[in-house]
Each structure stands twice: as C-alpha cells, then as structure tokens.
C-alpha positions in Angstrom: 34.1 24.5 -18.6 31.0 23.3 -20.3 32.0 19.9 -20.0 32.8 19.7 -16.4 29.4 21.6 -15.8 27.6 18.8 -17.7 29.6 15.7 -15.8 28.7 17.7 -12.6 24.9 18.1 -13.9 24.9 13.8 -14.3 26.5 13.2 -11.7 24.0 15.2 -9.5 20.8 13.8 -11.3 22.4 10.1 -10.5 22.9 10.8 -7.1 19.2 12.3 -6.7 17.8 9.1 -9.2 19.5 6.4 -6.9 18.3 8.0 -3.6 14.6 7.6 -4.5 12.4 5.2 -3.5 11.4 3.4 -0.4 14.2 1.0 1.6 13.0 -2.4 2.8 10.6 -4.9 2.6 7.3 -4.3 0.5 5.0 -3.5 2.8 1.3 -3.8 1.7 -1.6 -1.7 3.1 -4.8 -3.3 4.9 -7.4 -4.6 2.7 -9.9 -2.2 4.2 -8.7 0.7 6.5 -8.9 0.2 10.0 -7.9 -3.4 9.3 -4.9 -4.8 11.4 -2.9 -8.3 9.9 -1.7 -10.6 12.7 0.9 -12.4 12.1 0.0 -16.0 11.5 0.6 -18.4 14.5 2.9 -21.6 13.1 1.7 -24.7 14.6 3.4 -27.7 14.5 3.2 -30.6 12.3 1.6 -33.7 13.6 4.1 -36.4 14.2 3.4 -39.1 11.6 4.6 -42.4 11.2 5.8 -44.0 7.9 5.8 -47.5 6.8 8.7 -48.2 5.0 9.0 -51.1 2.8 11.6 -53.6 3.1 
C-alpha cells in the first residue's frame, strides 16, 4: 500500500514537472515598453560578376 501510494506520488509530481514551462519559440520582450520589432525586410543580393581564372 505504501509503495503504490509513493509510485502514485512520483508519478504525479513528473506529470506536473514535465507540464511546466512555456511551449515554443523564445520570445523576447521589447527593449523599452511601448516598443514594437518589425520584422526585417530581406533584400536581395546584388548580382555580381566573378572573374574566374583560366
């Protein structure tokens, strides 16, 4: 009896343990508050030509 109660007990407190925490990416606040981020624009890369040698 006091066995299964203890198995039971760490069982529970794994369940509850494994459940915490925040899912997802990290998400970081605003450097100051009221701040919104943008996402940054991608341009594209200049065409370049390359002189081989041969």
């Amino acid at each position: 009896m006091r066995r299964s109660i203890l198995c039971t007990a760490l069982l529970l407190a794994t369940g509850l343990l494994a459940g915490c925490g925040n899912k997802g990416p990290l998400v970081l606040p605003p450097a100051h508050p009221g701040d919104t981020v943008a996402p940054a624009a991608s341009a594209p890369a200049p065409a370049t030509s390359v002189d081989l040698p041969g």
